[in-house]
C-alpha positions in Angstrom: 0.0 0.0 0.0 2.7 2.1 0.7 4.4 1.6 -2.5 1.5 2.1 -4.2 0.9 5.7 -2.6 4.6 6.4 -3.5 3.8 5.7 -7.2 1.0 8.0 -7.2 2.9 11.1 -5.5 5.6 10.1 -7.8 3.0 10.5 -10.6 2.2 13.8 -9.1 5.5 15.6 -8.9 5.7 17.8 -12.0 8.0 17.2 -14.3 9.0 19.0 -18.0 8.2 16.0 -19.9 4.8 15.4 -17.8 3.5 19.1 -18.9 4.7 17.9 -22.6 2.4 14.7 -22.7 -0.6 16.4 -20.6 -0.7 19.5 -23.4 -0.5 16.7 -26.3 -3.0 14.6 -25.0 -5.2 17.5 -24.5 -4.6 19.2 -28.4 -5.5 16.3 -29.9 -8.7 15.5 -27.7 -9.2 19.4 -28.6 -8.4 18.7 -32.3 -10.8 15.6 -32.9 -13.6 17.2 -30.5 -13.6 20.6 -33.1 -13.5 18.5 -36.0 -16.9 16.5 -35.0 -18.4 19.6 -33.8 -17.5 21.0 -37.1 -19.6 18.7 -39.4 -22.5 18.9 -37.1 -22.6 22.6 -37.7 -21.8 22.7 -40.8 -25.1 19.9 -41.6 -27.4 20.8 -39.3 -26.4 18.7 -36.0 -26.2 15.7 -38.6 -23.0 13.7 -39.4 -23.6 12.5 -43.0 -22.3 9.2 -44.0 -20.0 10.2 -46.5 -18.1 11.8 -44.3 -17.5 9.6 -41.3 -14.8 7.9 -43.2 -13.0 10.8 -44.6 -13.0 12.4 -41.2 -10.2 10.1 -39.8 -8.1 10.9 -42.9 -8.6 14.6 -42.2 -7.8 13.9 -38.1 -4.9 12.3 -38.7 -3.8 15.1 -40.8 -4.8 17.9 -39.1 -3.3 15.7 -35.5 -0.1 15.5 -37.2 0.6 18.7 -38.5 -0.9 21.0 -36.0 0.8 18.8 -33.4 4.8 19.7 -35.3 3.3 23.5 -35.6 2.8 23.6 -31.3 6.3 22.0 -31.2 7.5 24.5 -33.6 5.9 27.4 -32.1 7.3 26.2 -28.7 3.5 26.4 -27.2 4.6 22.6 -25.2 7.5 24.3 -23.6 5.3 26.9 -21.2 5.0 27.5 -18.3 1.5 26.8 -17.7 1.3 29.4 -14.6 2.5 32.3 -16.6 1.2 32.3 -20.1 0.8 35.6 -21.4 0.9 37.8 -24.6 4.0 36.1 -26.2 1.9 33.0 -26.1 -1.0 34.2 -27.3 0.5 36.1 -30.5 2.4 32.2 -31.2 -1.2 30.5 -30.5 -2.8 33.2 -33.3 0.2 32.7 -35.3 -0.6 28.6 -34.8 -4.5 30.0 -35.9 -3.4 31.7 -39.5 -0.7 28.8 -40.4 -3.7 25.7 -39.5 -6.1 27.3 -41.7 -3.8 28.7 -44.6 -2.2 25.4 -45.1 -5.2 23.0 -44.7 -7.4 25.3 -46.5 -4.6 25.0 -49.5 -4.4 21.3 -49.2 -8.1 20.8 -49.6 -8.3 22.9 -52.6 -5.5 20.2 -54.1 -7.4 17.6 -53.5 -10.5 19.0 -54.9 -8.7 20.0 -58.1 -7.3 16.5 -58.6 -11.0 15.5 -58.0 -9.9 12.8 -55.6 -12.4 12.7 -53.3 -10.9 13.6 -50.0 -11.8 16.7 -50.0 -14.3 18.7 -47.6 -16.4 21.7 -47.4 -14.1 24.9 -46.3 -16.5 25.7 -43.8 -15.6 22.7 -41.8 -12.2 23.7 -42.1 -13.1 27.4 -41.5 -14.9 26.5 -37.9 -12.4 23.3 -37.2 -9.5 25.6 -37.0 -11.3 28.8 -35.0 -12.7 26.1 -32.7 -9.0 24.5 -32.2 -7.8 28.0 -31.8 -10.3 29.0 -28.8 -10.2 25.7 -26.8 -6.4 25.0 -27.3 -6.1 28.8 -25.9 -7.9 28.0 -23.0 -6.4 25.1 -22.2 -2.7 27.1 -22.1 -4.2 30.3 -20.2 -6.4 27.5 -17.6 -4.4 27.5 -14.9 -3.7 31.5 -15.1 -7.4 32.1 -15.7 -8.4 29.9 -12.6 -6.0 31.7 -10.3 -7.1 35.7 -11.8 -10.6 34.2 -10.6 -10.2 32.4 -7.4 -10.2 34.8 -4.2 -7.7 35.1 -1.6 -8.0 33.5 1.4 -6.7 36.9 3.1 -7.1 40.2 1.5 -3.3 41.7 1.0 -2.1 45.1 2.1 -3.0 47.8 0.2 -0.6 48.4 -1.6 0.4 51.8 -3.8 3.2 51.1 -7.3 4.8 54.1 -7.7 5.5 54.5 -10.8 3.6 53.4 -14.7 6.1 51.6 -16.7 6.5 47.9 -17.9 7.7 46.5 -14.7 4.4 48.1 -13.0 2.7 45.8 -15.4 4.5 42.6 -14.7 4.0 43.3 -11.2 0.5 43.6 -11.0 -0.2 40.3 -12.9 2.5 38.9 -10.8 1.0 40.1 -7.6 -2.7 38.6 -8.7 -1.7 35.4 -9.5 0.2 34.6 -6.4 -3.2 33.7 -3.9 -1.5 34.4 -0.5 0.5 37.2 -1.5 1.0 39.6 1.1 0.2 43.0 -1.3 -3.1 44.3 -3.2 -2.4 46.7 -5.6 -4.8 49.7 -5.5 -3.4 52.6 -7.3 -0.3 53.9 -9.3 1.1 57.1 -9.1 3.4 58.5 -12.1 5.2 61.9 -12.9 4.4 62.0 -16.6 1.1 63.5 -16.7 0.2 61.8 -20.0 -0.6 58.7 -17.9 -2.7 59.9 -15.4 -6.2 58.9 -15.8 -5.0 55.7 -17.6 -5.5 52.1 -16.2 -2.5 49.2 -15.8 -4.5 46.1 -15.8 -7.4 47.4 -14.2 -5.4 49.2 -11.4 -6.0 53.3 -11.9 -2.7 55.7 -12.5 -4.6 58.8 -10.1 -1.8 61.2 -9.6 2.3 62.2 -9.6 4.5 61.5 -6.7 4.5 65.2 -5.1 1.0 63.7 -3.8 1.7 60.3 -2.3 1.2 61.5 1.8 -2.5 62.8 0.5 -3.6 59.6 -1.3 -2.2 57.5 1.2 -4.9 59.2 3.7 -7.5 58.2 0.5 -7.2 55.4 -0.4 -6.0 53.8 3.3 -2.5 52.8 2.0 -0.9 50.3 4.0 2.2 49.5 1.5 4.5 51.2 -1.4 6.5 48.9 -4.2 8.6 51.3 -5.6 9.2 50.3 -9.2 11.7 53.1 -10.9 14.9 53.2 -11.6 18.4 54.4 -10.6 17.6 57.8 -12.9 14.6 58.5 -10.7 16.2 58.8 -7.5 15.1 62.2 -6.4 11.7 61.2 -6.4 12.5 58.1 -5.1 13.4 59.8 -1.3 10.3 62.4 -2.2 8.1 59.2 -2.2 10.0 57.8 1.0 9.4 61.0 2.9 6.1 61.2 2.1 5.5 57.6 3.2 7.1 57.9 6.3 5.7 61.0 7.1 2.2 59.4 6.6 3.1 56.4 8.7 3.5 53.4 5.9 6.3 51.1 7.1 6.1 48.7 4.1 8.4 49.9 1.4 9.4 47.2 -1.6 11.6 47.8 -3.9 11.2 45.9 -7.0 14.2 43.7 -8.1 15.5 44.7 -12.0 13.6 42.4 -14.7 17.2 40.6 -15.7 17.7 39.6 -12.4 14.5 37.7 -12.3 13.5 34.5 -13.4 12.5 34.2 -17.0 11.7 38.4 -17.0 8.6 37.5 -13.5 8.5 39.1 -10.8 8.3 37.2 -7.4 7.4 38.8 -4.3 10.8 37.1 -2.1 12.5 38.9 -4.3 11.2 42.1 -3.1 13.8 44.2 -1.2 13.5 46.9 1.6 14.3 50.1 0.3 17.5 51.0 1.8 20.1 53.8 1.9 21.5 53.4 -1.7 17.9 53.8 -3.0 17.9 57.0 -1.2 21.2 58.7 -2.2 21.2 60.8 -5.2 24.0 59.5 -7.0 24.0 59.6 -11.1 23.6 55.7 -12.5 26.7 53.9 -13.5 26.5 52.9 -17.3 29.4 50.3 -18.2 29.4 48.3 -21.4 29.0 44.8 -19.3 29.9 42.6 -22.9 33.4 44.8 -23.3 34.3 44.5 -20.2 33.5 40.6 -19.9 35.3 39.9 -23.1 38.4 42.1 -21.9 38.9 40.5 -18.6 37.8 36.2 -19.7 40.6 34.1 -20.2 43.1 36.3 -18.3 45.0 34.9 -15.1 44.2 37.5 -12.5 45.8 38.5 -8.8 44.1 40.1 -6.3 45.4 41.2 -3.2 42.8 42.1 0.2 40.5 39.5 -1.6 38.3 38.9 1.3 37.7 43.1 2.1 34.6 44.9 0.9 36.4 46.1 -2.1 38.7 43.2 -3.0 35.8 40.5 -2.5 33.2 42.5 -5.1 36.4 42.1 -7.8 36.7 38.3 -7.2 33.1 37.8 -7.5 32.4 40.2 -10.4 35.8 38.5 -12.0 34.8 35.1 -11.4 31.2 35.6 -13.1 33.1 37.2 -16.2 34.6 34.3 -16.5 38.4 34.5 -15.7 40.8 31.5 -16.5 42.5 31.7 -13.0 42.0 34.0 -10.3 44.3 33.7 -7.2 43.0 35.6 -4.1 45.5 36.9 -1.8 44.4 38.0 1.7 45.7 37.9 5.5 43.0 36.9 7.2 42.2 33.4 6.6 38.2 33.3 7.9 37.8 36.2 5.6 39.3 34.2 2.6 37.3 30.7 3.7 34.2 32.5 3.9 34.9 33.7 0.0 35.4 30.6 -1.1 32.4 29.6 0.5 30.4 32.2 -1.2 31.8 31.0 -4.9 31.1 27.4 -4.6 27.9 28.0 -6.6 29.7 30.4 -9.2 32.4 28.0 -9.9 30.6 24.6 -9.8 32.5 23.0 -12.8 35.6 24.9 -12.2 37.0 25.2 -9.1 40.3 25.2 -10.0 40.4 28.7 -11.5 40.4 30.1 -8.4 43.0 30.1 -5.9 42.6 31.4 -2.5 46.5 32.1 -0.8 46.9 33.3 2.9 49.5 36.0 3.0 51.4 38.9 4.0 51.3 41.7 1.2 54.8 42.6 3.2 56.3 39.5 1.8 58.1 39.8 -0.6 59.7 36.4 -1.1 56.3 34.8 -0.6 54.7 37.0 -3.0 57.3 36.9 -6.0 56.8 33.4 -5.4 53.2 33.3 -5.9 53.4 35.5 -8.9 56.3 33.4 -10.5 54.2 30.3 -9.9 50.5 31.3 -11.2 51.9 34.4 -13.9 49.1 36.8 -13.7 48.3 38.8 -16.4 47.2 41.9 -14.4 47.1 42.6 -10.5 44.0 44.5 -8.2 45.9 45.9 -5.2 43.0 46.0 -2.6 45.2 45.5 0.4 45.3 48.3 2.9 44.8 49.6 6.1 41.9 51.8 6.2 40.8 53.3 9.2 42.2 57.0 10.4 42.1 56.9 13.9 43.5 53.8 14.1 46.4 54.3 11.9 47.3 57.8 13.5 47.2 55.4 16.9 49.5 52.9 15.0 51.3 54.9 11.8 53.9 52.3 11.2 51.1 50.0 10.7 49.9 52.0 7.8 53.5 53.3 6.7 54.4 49.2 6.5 51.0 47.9 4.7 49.9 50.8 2.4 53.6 51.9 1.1 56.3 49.2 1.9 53.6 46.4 1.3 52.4 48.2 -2.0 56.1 48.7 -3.0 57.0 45.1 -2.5 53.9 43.5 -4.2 54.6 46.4 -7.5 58.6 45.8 -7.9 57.6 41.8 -7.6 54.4 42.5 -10.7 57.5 44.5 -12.9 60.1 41.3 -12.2 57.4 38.9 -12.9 56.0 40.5 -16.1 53.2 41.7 -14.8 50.9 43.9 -18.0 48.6 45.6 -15.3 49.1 46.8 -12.0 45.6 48.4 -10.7 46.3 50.4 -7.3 42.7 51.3 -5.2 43.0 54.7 -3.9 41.1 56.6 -1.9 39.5 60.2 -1.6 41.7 60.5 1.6 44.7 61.0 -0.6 43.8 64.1 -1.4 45.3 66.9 0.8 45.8 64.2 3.5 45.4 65.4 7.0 46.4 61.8 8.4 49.0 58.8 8.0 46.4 56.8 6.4 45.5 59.2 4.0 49.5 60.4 3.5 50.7 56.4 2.7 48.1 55.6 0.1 49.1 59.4 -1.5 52.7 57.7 -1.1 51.2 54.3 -2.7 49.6 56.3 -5.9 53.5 58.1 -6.3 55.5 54.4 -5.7 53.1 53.2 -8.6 53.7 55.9 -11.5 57.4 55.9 -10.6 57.1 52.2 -11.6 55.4 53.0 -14.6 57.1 51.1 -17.8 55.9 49.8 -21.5 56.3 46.2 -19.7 54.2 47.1 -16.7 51.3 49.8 -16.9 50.6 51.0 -13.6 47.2 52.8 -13.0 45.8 53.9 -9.6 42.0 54.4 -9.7 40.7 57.4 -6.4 37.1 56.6 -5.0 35.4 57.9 -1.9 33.4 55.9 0.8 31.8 52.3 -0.1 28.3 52.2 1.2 28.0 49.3 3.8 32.1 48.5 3.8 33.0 46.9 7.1 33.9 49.2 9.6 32.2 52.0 7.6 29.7 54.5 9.1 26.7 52.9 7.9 27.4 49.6 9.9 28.2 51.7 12.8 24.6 53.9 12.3 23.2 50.1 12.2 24.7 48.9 14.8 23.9 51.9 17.1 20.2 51.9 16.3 20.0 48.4 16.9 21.2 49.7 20.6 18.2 52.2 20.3 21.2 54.7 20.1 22.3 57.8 20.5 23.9 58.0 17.1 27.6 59.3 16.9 27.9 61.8 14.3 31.4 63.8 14.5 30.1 66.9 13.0 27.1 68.4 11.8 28.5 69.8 8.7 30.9 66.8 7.8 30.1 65.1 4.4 31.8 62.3 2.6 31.4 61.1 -0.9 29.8 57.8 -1.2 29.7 54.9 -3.9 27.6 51.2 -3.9 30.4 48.8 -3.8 29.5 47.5 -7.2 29.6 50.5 -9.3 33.2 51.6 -7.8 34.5 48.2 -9.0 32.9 48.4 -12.5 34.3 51.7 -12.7 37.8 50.3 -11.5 37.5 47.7 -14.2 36.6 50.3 -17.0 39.7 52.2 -15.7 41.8 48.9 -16.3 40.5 48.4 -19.5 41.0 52.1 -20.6 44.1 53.0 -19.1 48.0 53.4 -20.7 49.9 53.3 -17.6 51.1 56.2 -15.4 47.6 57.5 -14.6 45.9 58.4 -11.4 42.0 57.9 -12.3 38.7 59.7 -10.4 35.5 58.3 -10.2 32.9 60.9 -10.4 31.3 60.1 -7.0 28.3 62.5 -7.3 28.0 65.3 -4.5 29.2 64.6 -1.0 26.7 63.5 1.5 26.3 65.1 4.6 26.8 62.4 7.0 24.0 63.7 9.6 21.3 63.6 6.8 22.5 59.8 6.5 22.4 59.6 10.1 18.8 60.5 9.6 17.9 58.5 6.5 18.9 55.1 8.0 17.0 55.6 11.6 14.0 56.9 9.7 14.5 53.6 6.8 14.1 51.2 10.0 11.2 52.6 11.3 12.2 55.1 13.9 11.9 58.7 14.1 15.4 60.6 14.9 15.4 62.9 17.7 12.5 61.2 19.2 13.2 57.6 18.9 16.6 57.6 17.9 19.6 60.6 19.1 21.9 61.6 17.2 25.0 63.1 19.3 27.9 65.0 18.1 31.8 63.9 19.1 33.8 66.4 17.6 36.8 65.5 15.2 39.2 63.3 15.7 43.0 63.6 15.0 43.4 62.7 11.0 40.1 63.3 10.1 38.5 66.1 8.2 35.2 68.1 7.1 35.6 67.3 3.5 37.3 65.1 1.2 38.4 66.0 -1.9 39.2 63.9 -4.9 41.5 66.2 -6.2 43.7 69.2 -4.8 43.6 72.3 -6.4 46.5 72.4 -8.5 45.7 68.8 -10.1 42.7 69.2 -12.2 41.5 66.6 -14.4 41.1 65.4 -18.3 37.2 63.8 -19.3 38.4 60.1 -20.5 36.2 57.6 -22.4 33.8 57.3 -19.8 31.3 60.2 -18.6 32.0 59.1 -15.3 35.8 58.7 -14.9 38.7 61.4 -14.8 42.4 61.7 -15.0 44.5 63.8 -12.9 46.1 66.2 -15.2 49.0 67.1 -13.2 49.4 64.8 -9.9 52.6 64.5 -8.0 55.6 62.8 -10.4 58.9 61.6 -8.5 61.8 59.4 -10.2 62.4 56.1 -9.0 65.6 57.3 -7.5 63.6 59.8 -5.7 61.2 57.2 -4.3 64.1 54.8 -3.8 65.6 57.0 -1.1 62.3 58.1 1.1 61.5 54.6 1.1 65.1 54.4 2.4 64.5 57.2 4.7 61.1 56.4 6.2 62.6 52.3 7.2 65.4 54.1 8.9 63.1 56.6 10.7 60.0 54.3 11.3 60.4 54.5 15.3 58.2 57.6 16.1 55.4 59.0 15.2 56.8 62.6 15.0 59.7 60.7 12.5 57.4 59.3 10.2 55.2 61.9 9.7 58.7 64.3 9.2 59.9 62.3 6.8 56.2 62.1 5.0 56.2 65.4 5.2 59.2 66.3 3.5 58.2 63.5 0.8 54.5 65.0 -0.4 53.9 68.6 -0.4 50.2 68.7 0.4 50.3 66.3 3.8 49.3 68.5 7.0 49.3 65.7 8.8 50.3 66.6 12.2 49.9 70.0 12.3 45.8 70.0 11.3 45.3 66.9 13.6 46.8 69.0 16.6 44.8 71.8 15.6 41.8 69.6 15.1 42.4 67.8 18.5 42.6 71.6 20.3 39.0 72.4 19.2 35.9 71.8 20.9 33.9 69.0 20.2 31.0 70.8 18.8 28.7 69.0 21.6 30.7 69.7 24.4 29.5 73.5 24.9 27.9 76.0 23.4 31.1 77.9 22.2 31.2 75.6 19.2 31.9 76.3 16.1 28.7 77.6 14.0 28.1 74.7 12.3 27.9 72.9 15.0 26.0 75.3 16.9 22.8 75.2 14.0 23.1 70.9 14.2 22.4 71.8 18.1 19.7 73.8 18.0 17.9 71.8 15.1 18.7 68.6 17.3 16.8 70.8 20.1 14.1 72.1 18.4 13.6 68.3 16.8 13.5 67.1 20.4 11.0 69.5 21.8 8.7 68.6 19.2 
């Protein structure tokens, strides 16, 4: 008994070649069914006798072909649950071909007077009739679930925003019974579409009125359907919302990253921070890129970081012949590899996960000598400016001895391309982190050579990088605060992880050799309004819920990057969104040679290295704006701060008191 219950759940489980056979079984029970119904109406509810013979010639024909013309057509290949207008236009396409060529084959027959023909109008109604019911039988399933009811009425649910993916959504939304949303307007900025419907749902107004049709029409949800172009009105929407008290906010996933183009509500997202800052979109030529990079034998050094880890996965999926990942910290690394088992099922030995010191040189040449890259990511650095003005040698041995070790062993193992990540910090810098990836960018161009093309690529903050302040905010809200802002007026630029590494790779792919690259990071965000953007995305309320203190600046840091100092300037390059630095800071190798020499010799002190630095790169200020930043007032310490500080107060207050 058992067994035989297993066959029949066996029977049960769907299968491809199950849904083949159950559509066949059903055209040609459809096929013979219109045929007979066919002659009755066409004689009056009577099948003559004539006929009943000749009819199994014509089923047989009409089975066979129209039977190859499904296949053909692909109509026993669908999904049954999501049949929609490319179906339909192949079943009417299935419609026009039945009847053109059987119509055509009974007028051959009736000219070679051979008896086997039969009146058009049987044809005429046998086709139609296979048309309709064959149609039905593909759009059943979808039909049955647009009619049946939900068990439990969904939230009511606002799309902002009329386009093709609004569409897809709402049919995708209806035919899934227990889904959690119930779409009940659409609001859209082009007034062209106001007034219109979207299968059946109603565009009513543009987004400058969401918080007044949310009190209409009882909103309980938003599924935020634009794109990376409409971000302004994206954070009007989110405003709005919050203001009005929604706390569902979707954002839908892009089509491509869907299954077959449909929309499926677990892979709805929360909206979250990089939804709501204003940055331009990043447009890269995906195919270039993937054909420039597959094949090539790739290093990458701080392979498990934020930055480092979105190369190896981005470079795996393009479909690199070897990629060895080099990293210090050997969780971080077995956690990567752990990540790519999926991507590299088939060929796991194209990438090669090494635990090492960047600071090694031996190690390192050895490594290179072994596996002959073609072109190296330097990701490996020290980040963090307190810590490093805590420990400078730390920085001054990582981000320039370690960056000079691993580019002298790329030029002596024929290295093509050495890519150094910069940062914004760089510019102008205030601190020893900042001053020893300046130092990294000048150890790289001295390098530069015809055998080894050495590019260094500046970028601002990654959004959600470990350490980073949004993890912090995350963290701290989690806590139910205060958050820790160190100035009102502070801003920093800001960049998804996975458009600063596409914009690295264009970089690569452009670049001669001897540049110093800028991504255009948008404009600086100020980091109090993202102090305010992430407690208000997770619910809260700032300054009633959530507080947001002020600590003052700490030694290395300062109000505002730059990407460039004033004298550099920049060049437009191939891409809108990247710039070269026109005239950045050139020094011989000889020149480099001995500070190198110079800062190992006088690595002891703080006070030596940044003397040394100092004397190396004309734009660091290193110790004297940290002292003069650590002799200020922390703007929440008293009221004789600076103003800035004082108007971040006094809104703080005046937030409060409300």
């Amino acid at each position: 008994m058992a067994r035989f219950r297993s066959g029949i759940r066996g029977l049960l489980v769907p299968r491809p070649w199950k849904r083949i056979l159950f559509f066949m079984a059903g055209d040609i029970a459809i096929m013979a069914y219109s045929l007979y119904v066919s002659f009755l109406l066409r004689f009056g509810f009577v099948f003559p006798l004539q006929y009943r013979r000749l009819a199994l010639f014509w089923l047989a024909v009409i089975v066979l072909f129209n039977v190859v013309i499904l296949a053909f057509l692909g109509l026993y290949s669908i999904s049954w649950r999501f049949c929609g207008l490319t179906e339909f236009y192949r079943l009417i396409s299935f419609f026009a071909l039945s009847l053109a060529v059987f119509s055509l084959f009974n007028f051959l027959l009736r000219s070679q007077k051979l008896g086997h023909d039969i009146p058009f109008g049987v044809i005429l109604m046998t086709a139609l009739l296979s048309f309709v019911l064959i149609s039905l039988l593909r759009f059943s399933k979808s039909l049955l679930r647009e009619m049946m009811k939900r068990s439990k009425p969904g939230l009511r649910t606002m799309i902002v925003g009329a386009n093709i993916s609004s569409e897809r959504l709402i049919r995708e939304l209806r035919s899934q019974r227990d889904s959690r949303f119930s779409p009940v307007v659409i609001v859209d900025e082009d007034p062209e579409r106001i007034g219109t419907r979207i299968s059946g749902v109603k565009v009513v107004a543009g987004p400058d009125r969401v918080k007044e049709l949310i009190g209409r029409y009882q909103i309980e949800a938003l599924i935020i359907t634009l794109s990376r172009s409409q971000m302004r009105i994206k954070v009007q929407v989110f405003d709005q919302a919050r203001e009005a008290g929604v706390k569902h906010i979707k954002v839908i996933p892009k089509i491509d990253d869907c299954d077959s183009g449909v929309f499926m509500v677990k892979n709805f997202r929360n909206i979250d921070i990089e939804d709501l800052l204003c940055r331009p979109e990043v447009k890269i030529n995906l195919e270039e890129l993937k054909k420039f990079f597959r094949d090539r034998t790739i290093f990458v050094s701080g392979a498990a970081g934020t930055i480092g880890s979105e190369i190896v996965h981005k470079l795996i999926g393009f479909g690199v012949a070897k990629l060895i990942a080099y990293e210090i910290d050997e969780t971080e690394i077995f956690n990567l590899h752990h990540e790519l088992r999926q991507t590299l099922a088939g060929r796991a030995g194209c990438f090669v996960p090494v635990v090492g010191d960047i600071r090694d040189g031996k190690k390192l040449k050895r490594i290179l000598a072994a596996h002959r890259p073609d072109m190296i990511f330097h990701a490996a650095a020290y980040k963090h400016v307190p810590l490093m003005e805590d420990f400078p040698e730390e920085a001054v041995k990582t981000n320039i001895f370690g960056t000079d070790v691993l580019a002298r062993a790329a030029v002596e193992c024929g290295v093509t391309t050495f890519v150094n990540i910069s940062t914004d910090k760089a510019v102008n810098p205030s601190g020893i982190m900042g001053a020893s990836k300046r130092a990294a960018e000048i150890i790289c161009r001295s390098l530069n050579s015809q055998r080894t093309r050495f590019i260094s690529v500046r970028f601002g903050n990654v959004l959600g990088s470990r350490g980073s302040v949004i993890p912090l905010f995350m963290n701290q809200i989690k806590q139910g605060g205060p958050l820790t802002v160190t100035d009102p007026e502070m801003k920093r630029f800001f960049m998804a992880t996975s458009e600063a590494v596409l914009l690295v790779f264009q970089a690569a792919y452009q670049g001669h050799g001897g540049e110093v690259f800028v991504l255009d990071m948008g404009s600086p965000v100020r980091i109090l309004d993202l102090a305010e953007k992430l407690v208000r995305l997770n619910g809260f309320e700032p300054y009633r819920d959530i507080e947001i203190v002020f600590t003052g600046l700490r030694p290395g840091e300062k109000l505002f990057e730059e990407l460039l100092t004033a004298e550099e300037g920049t060049d437009p390059t191939l891409h809108s969104q990247i710039f070269c630095v026109r005239n950045g800071t050139i020094r011989s190798e000889a020149e480099v040679r001995a500070f190198l020499e110079e800062l190992e010799n006088g690595i002891a002190t703080k006070e030596q290295i940044e003397r040394v630095i100092a004397d190396f790169l004309p734009y660091f200020k290193g110790k004297r704006k940290a002292e003069a930043a650590a002799s200020r007032p922390a703007p929440g310490a008293g009221r004789q701060s600076h103003p800035a500080a004082e108007a971040g107060l006094a809104m703080r207050d005046q937030r409060s008191s409300e």
